[in-house]
N, C-alpha and C positions, 0 to 999 in steps of 0.2 A: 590446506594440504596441496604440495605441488605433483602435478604429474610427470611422466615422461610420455613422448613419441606422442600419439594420436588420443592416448585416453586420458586428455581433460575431461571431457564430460563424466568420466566414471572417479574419477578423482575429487571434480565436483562435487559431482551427487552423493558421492563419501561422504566427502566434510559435512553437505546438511542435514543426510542421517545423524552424523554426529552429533551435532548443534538439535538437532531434533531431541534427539535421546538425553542427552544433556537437559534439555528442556524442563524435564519430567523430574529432576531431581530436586526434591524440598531441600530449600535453603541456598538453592544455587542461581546465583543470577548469570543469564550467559547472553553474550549479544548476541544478535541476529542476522544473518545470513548476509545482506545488504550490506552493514559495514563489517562483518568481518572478511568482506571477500575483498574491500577495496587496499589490503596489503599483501593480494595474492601475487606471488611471483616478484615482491620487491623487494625481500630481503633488508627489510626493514630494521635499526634496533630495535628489539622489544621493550625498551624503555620508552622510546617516544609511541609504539602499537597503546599500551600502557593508558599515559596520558591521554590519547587520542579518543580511546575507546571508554574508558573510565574503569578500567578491569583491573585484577591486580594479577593476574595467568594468564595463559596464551597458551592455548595447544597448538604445535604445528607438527609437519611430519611430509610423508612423502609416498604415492602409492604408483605401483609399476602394477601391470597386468599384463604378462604374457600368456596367452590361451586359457588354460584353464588353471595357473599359477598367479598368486600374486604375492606381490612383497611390500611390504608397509614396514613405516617406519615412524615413531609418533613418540614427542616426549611434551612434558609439562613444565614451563617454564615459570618460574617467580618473575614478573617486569620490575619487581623495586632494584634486583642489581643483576636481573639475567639468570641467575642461578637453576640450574637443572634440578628439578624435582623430581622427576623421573620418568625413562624412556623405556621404548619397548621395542621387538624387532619381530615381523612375523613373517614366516614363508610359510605359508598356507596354499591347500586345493580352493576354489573360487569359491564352492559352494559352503566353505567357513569362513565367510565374507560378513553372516551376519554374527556368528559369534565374535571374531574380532571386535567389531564395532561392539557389544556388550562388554567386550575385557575390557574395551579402552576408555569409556562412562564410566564401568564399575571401577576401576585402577585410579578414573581420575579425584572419584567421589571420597575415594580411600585415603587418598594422599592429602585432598584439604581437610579430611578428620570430620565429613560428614556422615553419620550414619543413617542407613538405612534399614530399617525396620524388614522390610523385604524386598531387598533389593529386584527378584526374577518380576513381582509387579510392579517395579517402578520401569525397570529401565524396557523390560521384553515386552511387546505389543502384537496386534495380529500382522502378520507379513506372509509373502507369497513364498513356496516352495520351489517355484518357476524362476529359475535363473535369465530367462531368456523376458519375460514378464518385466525384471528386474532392471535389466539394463534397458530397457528399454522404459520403466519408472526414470531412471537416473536421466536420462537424455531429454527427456520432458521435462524436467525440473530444472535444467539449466535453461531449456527455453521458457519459460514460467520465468524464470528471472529475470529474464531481461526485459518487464514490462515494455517497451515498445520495440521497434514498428511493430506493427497488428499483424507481420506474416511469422510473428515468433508466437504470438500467444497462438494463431493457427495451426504450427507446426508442434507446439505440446498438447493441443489437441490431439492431434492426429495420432501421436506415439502413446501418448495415458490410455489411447482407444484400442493398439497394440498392445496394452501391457495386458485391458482389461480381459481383451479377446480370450491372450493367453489364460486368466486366471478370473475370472469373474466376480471370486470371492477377496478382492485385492482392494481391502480398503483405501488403501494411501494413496491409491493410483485412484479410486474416485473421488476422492478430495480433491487431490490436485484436479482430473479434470474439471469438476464444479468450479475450483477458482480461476481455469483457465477460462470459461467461458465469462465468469462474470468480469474478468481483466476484458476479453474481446468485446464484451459489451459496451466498455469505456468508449471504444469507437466512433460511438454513436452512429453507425451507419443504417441505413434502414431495415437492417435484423438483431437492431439492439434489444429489443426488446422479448424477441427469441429465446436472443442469446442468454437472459436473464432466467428467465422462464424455463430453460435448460438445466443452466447452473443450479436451480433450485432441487429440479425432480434427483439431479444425480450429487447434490451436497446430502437430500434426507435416505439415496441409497448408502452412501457412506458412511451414515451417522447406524444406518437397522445394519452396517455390518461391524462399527468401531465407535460407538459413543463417547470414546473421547480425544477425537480428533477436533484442536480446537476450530484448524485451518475452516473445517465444514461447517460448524458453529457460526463463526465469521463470514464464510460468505452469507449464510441464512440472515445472519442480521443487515448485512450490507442491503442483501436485497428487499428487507423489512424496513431500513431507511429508508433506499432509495426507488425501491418500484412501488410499496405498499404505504407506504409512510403510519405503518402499525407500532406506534409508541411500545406498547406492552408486549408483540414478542420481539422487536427490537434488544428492548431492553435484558428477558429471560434468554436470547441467544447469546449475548454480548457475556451478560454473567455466569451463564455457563462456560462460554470460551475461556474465559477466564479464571475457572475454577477447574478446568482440566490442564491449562495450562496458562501459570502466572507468568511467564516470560513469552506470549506470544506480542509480540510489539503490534502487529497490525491490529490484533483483537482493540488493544487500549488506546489506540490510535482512534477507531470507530467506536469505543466507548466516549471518547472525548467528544467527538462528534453530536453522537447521541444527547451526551448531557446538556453541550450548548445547544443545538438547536432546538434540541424536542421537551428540554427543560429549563434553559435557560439559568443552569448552576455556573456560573461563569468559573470558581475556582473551583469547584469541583469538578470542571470541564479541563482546568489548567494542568492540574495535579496529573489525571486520566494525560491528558497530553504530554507532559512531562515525564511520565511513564515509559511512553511509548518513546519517548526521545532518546530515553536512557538504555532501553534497552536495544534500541537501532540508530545511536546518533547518527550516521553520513548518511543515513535513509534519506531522499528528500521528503518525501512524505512524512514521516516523522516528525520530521526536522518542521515542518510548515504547522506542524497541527496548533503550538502553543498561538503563534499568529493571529490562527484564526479569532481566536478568544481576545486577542487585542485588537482585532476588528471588529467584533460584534459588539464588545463593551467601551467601544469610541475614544481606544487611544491609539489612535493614526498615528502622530509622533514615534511610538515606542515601537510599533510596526514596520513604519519606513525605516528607523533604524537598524529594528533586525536584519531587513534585505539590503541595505546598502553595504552593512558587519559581511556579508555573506559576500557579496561581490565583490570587497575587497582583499578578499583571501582567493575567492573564487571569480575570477573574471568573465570564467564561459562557462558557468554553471545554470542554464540557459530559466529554472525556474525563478532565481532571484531577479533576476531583470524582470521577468513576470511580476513579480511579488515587489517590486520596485516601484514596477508601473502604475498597479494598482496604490502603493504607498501614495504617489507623489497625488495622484487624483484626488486621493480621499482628503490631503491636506492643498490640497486647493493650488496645486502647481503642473496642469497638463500638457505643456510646453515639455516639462520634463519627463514628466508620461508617456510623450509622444516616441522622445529618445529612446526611452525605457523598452517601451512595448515592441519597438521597430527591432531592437537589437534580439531581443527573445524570439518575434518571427525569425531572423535572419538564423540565429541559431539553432530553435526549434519546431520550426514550419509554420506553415499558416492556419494552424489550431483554433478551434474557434471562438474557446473563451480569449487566446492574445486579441482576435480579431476583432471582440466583442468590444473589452477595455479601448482598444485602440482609436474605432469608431466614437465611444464616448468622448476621450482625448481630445478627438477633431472637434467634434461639436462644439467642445467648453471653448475652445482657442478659436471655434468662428468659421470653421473649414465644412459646411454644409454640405456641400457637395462630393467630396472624400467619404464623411461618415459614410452617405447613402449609400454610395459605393463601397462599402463594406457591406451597411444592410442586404444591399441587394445579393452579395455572394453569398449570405447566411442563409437567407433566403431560399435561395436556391437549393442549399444541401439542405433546407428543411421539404420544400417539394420533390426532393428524391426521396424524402424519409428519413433522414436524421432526425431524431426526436431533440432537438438544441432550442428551441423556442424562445425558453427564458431568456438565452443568448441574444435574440432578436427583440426580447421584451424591454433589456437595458439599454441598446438601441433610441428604440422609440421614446423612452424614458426621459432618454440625455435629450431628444429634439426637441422634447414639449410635446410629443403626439400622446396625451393620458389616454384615449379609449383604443389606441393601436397596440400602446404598451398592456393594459388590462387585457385585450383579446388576445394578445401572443404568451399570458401568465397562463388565460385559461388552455389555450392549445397546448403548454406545457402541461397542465394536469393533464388534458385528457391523452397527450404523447406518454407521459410516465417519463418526463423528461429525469434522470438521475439528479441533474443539479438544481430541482426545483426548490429544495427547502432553505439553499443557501442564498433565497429574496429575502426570506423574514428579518436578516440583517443589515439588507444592502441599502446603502441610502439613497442610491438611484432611485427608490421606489419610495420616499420621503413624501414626494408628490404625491402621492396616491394611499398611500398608507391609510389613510381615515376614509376611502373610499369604500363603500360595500360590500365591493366586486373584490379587493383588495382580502378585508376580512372575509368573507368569506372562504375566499380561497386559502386564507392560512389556516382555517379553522376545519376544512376539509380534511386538510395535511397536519391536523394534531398539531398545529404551531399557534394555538392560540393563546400561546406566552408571549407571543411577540403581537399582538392586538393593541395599538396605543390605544391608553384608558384618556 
């Protein structure tokens, strides 16, 4: 939906009510918030939105908000030849803001001949009576989306803490903050780990006031991967998320995950993956999940080729260079790695997994002196507290240093480093794999599928 004058954010935060509520409908698949926002304001045909997304509808529309007036405007579109299926026009007081959004689920559900059994429990859920709560949910959730810089996941902190202020019985606004904090935790900065520890206490307030928000589900499992490395409630959050709601793409994204690392179902990891792509293909995340799974089950080929497909449609899509770089290493070409990795910094910053790969890069081609000089930056932000360790443990890996690499795996466990689980597959650590110290450490972390026999 497009806005006019200054309230995108509330036009925004429209449309993923929408897609939220939409969510909830058995038998309905709807994409996810990520690529359906990348056709906003292009006026695109709906024949190619269509193809791109894999849908065969398209709702779009239009919302004005002057004071305590709004005008919306929302119709349903067939993409096989455009055809209008049907539109609707509403000038409404603000505060039937969420009824609208109800007509326009239930109208949408009606037109593709879905029935619902009860439709008030599918589509109505618990929400705030606090209009001021409300907008100020909306305004959070646009920054919640823009995964980086780290002063946006800060600032939908700040506003979800506004809404909660107003309304404290406001599930959705503690969802979101839960997953704004476990996004800030991404940072790695030395209140990652806080910040996780946060996310958690205020995802299980969410869950004792709306048990089926999958959003809260999903962080709880995230941080069951990546802080706890607790296979079995990993897994019961994961399927739960997903049984409240079968269209949340992140949920199956982190099922995928789950399944490769901590079970090592590699198609049944794919499938889960594949899921998650369908229902947010121009996600990048998403979009990288199936990869992983041709990395861990050692078809490098088919992987580099995914990100080089990627870069050629997308030139400055800054993780495919990433995921290039990574490709060209893994088959044995870090000259082109080196390219790879340098163009991703130039375009994505000096991140410390590019920075990780990068230093490995130099090693292989002989540049000793460059790696160390990466280690030593990693380094650094791990003496300030970044929990990144493992990062420094690939490092050491690539030099030949095995008992530098093994003591920076262990300061990962005992940091709660997030990207610890994804060594069980790395073949950096090839060297060391049948070492002790090695097993042990996977087998702490419930990764002892990945134990060479």
């Amino acid at each position: 939906m497009s806005a006019e004058g200054d309230q995108e954010y509330f036009s925004d935060g429209m449309s993923e009510e929408l897609i939220d509520a939409l969510t909830r409908v058995p038998g309905l698949r709807v994409t996810a918030r990520t690529s359906s926002f990348q056709f906003k304001g292009a006026h695109p045909d709906v024949r190619d939105v269509g193809r791109a997304l894999g849908v065969s509808h398209v709702l779009e529309g239009s919302v004005r908000k002057s004071g305590d007036r709004l005008r919306i405007t929302a119709q349903l579109i067939d993409t096989s030849d455009g055809y209008h299926l049907w539109s609707e026009h509403y000038d409404r007081e603000l505060d039937d803001v969420f009824q609208i959004q109800d007509d326009i689920a239930g109208s949408i559900a009606r037109e593709l001949m879905i029935r619902l059994a009860d439709p008030t429990a599918v589509l109505e859920r618990p929400r705030t009576e606090n209009l001021e709560a409300y907008d100020y949910y909306l305004r959070a959730r646009v920054c919640l989306a823009e995964l980086t810089p780290e002063s946006w996941a800060r600032r939908a902190i700040e506003l979800f803490e506004k809404a909660i202020e107003l309304d404290p019985t406001y599930a959705a606004a503690h969802s979101g903050l839960a997953a704004a904090y476990e996004q800030l935790s991404r940072f790695a900065g030395p209140e990652a780990r806080e910040a996780m520890a946060t996310a958690r206490e205020i995802a299980q307030r969410a869950l004792d006031l709306d048990a089926t928000l999958s959003e809260a589900h999903t962080v709880l499992s995230i941080l069951a991967i990546s802080l706890d490395w607790d296979r079995e409630a990993a897994r019961q959050r994961l399927e739960q998320a997903i049984r409240v709601n079968p269209n949340d793409a992140r949920a199956w994204a982190w099922y995928a995950v789950f399944l490769l690392y901590f079970e090592k179902q590699f198609e049944e990891a794919l499938g889960s993956a594949q899921r998650a792509r369908e229902l947010d293909p121009l996600d990048w995340a998403a979009r990288q999940q199936p990869w992983w799974v041709l990395w861990a089950r050692g078809d490098y080929e088919s992987y580099l080729q995914e990100a080089l497909d990627v870069i050629s449609r997308e030139p400055g899509f800054v993780h495919a260079h990433y995921w290039a770089g990574t490709g060209y290493l893994l088959t044995g070409r870090p000259k082109d790695a080196i390219a790879e990795l340098d163009r991703a910094i130039e375009l994505g910053g000096r991140a410390h997994w590019y920075l990780s790969y990068l230093a490995v890069a130099h090693a292989r081609v002989g540049n000793l002196s460059k790696a160390r000089e990466i280690l030593a930056e990693i380094e650094g932000r791990v003496e300030a507290g970044a929990a990144i360790s493992s990062w420094r443990a690939r490092i050491h890996a690539a030099l030949g240093e095995r008992e530098e690499a093994l003591d920076a795996l262990e300061r990962a466990y005992e940091e709660h480093d997030r990207s610890l689980f994804h060594v069980s597959s790395d073949t950096l650590f090839d060297e060391v794999r049948s070492d002790p110290r090695f097993i042990g450490l996977l087998c702490k972390m419930g990764l002892e599928r990945w134990v060479s026999e």
